[in-house]
TIRO-513862 format. One record per residue (C-alpha): x, y, z; residue in one letter. Coordinates in steps of 0.02 Angstrom, whole numbers, padded with zeros to 5 digits, always signed. Layout:
% TIRO-513862
XYZa;...
END
This chain:
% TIRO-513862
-01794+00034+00146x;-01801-00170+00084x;-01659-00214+00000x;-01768-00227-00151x;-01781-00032-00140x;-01616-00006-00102x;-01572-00094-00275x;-01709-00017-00319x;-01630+00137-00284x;-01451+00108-00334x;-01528+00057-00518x;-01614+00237-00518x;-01450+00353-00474x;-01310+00240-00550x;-01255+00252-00722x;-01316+00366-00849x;-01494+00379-00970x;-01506+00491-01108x;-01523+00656-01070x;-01686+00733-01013x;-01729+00865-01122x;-01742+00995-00970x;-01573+00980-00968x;-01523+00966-01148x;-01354+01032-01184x;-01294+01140-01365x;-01187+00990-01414x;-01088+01107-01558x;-01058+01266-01438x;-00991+01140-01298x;-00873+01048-01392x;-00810+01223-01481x;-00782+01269-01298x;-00699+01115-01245x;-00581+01130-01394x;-00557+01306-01336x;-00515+01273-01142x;-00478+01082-01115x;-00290+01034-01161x;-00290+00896-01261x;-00461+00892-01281x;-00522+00805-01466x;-00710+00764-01514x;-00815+00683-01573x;-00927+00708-01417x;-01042+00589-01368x;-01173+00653-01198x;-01254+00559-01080x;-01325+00616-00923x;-01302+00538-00755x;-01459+00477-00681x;-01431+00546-00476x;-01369+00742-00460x;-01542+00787-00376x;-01446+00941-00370x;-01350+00998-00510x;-01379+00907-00657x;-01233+00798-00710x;-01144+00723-00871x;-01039+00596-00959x;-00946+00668-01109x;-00867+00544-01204x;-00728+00559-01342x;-00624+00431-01424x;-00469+00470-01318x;-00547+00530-01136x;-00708+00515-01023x;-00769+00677-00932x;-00885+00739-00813x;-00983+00880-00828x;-01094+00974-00692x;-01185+01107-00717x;-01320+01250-00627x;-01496+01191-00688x;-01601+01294-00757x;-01754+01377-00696x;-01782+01501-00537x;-01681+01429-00384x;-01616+01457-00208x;-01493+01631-00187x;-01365+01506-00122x;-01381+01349-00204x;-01298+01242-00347x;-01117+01353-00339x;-01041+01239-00453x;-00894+01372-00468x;-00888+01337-00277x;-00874+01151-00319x;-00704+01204-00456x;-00638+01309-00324x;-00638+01170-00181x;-00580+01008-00306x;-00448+01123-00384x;-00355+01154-00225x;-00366+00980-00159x;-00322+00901-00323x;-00169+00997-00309x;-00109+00943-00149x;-00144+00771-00196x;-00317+00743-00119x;-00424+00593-00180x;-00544+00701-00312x;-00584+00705-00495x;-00451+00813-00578x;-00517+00975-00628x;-00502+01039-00820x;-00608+01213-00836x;-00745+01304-00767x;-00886+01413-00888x;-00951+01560-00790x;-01026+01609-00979x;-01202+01558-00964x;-01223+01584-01158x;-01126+01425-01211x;-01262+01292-01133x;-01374+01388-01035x;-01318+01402-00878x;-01126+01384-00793x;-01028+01236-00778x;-00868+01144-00741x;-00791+00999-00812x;-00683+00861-00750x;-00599+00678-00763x;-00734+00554-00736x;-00629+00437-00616x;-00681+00244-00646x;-00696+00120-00484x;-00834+00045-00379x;-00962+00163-00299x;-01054+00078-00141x;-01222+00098-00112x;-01280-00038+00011x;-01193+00014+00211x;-01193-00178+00248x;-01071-00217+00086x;-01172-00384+00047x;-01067-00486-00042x;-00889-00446+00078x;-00782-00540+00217x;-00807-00442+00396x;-00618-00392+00341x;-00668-00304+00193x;-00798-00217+00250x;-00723-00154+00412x;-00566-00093+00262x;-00707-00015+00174x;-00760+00100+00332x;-00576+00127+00398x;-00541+00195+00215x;-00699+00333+00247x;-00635+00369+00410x;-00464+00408+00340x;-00526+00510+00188x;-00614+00611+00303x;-00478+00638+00432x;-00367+00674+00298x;-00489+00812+00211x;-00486+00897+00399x;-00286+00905+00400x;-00280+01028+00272x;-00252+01219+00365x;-00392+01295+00230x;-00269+01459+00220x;-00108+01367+00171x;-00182+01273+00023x;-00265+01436-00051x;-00444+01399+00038x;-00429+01551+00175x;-00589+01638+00090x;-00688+01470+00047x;-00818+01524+00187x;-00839+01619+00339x;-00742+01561+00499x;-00845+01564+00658x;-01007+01511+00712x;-01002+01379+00604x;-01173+01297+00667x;-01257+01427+00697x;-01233+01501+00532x;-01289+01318+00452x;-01428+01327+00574x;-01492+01484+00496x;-01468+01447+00316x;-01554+01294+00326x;-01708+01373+00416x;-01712+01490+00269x;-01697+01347+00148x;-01819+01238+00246x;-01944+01399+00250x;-01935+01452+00087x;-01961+01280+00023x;-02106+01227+00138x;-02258+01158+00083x;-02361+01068+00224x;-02325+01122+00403x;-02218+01008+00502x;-02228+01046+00683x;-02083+00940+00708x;-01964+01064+00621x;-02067+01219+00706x;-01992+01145+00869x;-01786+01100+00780x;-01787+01290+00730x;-01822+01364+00904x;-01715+01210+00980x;-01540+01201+00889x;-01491+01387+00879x;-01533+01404+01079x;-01425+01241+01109x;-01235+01249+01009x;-01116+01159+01032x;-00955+01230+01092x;-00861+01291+00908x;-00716+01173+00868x;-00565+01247+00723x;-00611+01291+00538x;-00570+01164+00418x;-00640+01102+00242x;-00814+01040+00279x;-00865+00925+00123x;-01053+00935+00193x;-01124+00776+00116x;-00983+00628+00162x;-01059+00476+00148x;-01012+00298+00052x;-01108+00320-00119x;-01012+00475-00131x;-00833+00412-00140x;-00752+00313-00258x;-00666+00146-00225x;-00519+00053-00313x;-00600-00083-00418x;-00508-00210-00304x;-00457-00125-00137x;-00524-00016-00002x;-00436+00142-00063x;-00530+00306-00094x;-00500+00367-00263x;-00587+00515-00268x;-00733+00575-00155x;-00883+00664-00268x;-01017+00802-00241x;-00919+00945-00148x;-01081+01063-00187x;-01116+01097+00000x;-00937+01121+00048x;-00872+01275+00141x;-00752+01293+00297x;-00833+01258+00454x;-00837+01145+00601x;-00750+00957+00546x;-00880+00886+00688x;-01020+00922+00591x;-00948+00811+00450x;-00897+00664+00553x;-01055+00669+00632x;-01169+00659+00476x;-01044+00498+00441x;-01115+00414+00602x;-01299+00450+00555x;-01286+00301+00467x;-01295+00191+00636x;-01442+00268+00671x;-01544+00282+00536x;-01658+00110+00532x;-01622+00022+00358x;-01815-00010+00369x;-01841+00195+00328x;-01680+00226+00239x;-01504+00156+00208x;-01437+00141+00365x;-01358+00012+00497x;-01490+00045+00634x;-01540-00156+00678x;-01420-00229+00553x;-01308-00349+00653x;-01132-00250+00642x;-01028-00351+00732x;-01055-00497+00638x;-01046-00393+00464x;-00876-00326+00525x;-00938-00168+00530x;-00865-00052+00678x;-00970+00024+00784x;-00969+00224+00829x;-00863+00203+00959x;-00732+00114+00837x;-00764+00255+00738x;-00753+00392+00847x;-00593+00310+00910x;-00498+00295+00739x;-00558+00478+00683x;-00483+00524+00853x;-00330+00434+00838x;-00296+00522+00682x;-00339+00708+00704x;-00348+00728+00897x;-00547+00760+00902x;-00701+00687+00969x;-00884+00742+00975x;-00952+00813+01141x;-01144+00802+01098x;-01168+00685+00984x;-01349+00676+01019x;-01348+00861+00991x;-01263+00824+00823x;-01387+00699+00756x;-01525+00797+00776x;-01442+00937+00685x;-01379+00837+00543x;-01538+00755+00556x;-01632+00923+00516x;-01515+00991+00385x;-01544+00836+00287x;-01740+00869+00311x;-01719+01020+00254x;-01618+00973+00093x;-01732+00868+00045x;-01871+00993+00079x;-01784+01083-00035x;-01779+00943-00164x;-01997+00968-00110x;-02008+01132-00168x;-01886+01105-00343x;-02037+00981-00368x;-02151+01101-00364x;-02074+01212-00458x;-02026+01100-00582x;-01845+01129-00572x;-01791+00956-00483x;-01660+00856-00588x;-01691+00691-00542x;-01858+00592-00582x;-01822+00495-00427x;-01834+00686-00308x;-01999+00643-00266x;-01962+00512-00163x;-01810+00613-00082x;-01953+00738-00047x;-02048+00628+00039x;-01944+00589+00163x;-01955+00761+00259x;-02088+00696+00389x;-01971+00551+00449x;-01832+00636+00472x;-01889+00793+00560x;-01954+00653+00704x;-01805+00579+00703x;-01708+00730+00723x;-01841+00801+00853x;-01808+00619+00958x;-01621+00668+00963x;-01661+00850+01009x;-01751+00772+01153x;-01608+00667+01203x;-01502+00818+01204x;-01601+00918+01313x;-01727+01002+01204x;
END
């Protein structure tokens, strides 16, 4: 995309609107429940609602003492295994507690009764979210702080031992990509709309092709910039956002959709394909691979083999984000274009597939 439509863009997901009355919230039953679960908590409650969370539709409650966030299941028929916001409480709950860069947890609602459908809340966490990979407006030295920081977040989320911080039973260990493989051909397929022979030929290609399986750690499953949040004046990661596709699983598969930003064209999406890194300050993938290896002992072995798989399973989410539209169950006015974007990807994952052997 320009970087008109990436500003574009940024203007559409950032901050909040009012809320769309799809997703309209019982404003008396949720602050009774607040006052009920939330220590400290003390109305009057103002809502807003976020404009991005494609996914799970996502608030700003606001009270004279405290900010929070709330995110919730939307409504409507949806996917078996989609928007596990308890899933989300689970995974930010342990971390928090061992001192992990996320939003501090306060209560989950598994009673569907008191707005509709469950939810969690939790600290909204103020600092700069990034949208634009080339960091207009930074020195080469803050930019190349800004991508060490992401490297480090990660590296540090794939430390934890899953078992000893109470995660043992997040997910299933083993055959981690073949497992994703699966569940996003089912996602993919029950989403589908037009046929795209391009993901006909992914699904018979990946699952014949995995990589060898690497240990079981916390997989965050979307890592990218726009989903951390920055100190207001240094590189530090103050808490990274959107845990929905999280599970325990292969750490490659997480580092690897990192580095799909190098090539991704910024023409077709935000990415650093063509942008002149070097003089931006920007590492390169080998920089990268190096200081992720440097700090948990691991490297890819395929990462053509990786791109086109992270490639797909972001087809596929999207797809996904397709059929919602459809349905009329997407949160986000803005999923249309995130639908749209199927075609492009599925080629681009199909080139790497070909690189890799396919």
């Amino acid at each position: 995309m320009s970087q008109t439509d990436l500003e574009d863009a940024q203007t559409a997901f950032s901050g909040t609107r009012e809320v769309d009355p799809r997703h309209a919230l019982n404003t008396h039953q949720l602050d009774a429940w607040l006052e009920a679960n939330v220590p400290a908590y003390s109305g009057p409650l103002a809502i807003r609602q976020f404009k991005g969370g494609q996914s799970n539709p996502t608030y700003e409650l606001t009270t004279p003492g405290r900010t929070y966030v709330l995110r919730r299941k939307p409504p409507g028929t949806l996917l078996a295994s989609a928007h596990a916001v308890d899933r989300e409480f689970t995974v930010i709950s342990a971390l928090h507690a061992q001192g992990y860069p996320v939003a501090r947890p306060w209560a989950l609602c598994t009673d569907e009764t008191v707005i509709g459908s469950m939810f969690y809340v939790m600290d909204k966490v103020e600092g700069r979210v990034l949208w634009d990979l080339k960091l207009p407006g930074m020195t080469p030295e803050q930019r190349r702080d800004v991508y060490d920081a992401q490297v480090d977040a990660l590296a540090a989320l794939h430390a934890f031992d899953p078992a000893a911080i109470g995660l043992g039973d997040y997910g299933r260990p083993g055959n981690y990509f073949e497992r994703q493989v699966g569940r996003w051909t089912k996602q993919y397929r029950a989403s589908e709309i037009d046929p795209i022979p391009a993901m006909d030929r992914l699904i018979e290609f990946l699952p014949a092709t995995l990589p060898p399986e690497g240990p079981t750690r916390i997989v965050h499953g979307d890592f990218r910039l726009d989903n951390l949040i920055l100190d207001p004046e240094t590189p530090k990661v103050r808490a990274v956002l959107d845990w929905e596709l999280s599970t325990l699983g292969d750490p490659m598969a997480d580092f690897s959709y990192l580095l799909i930003a190098w090539v991704i064209p910024a023409t077709a999406r935000n990415g650093l394909a063509g942008a002149d890194i070097e003089a931006l300050g920007i590492p390169t993938v080998e920089q990268m691979v190096e200081r992720y290896a440097g700090l948990t002992g691991a490297r890819p072995a395929d990462l053509d083999w990786l791109f086109a798989y992270n490639l797909f399973r972001l087809a596929a989410i999207c797809q996904g984000i397709a059929g919602r539209v459809r349905d009329g169950t997407a949160a986000s006015a803005h999923a249309k274009t995130m639908a749209a974007q199927v075609p492009m990807l599925a080629e681009g994952a199909l080139a790497f597939a070909k690189k890799a052997g396919a």
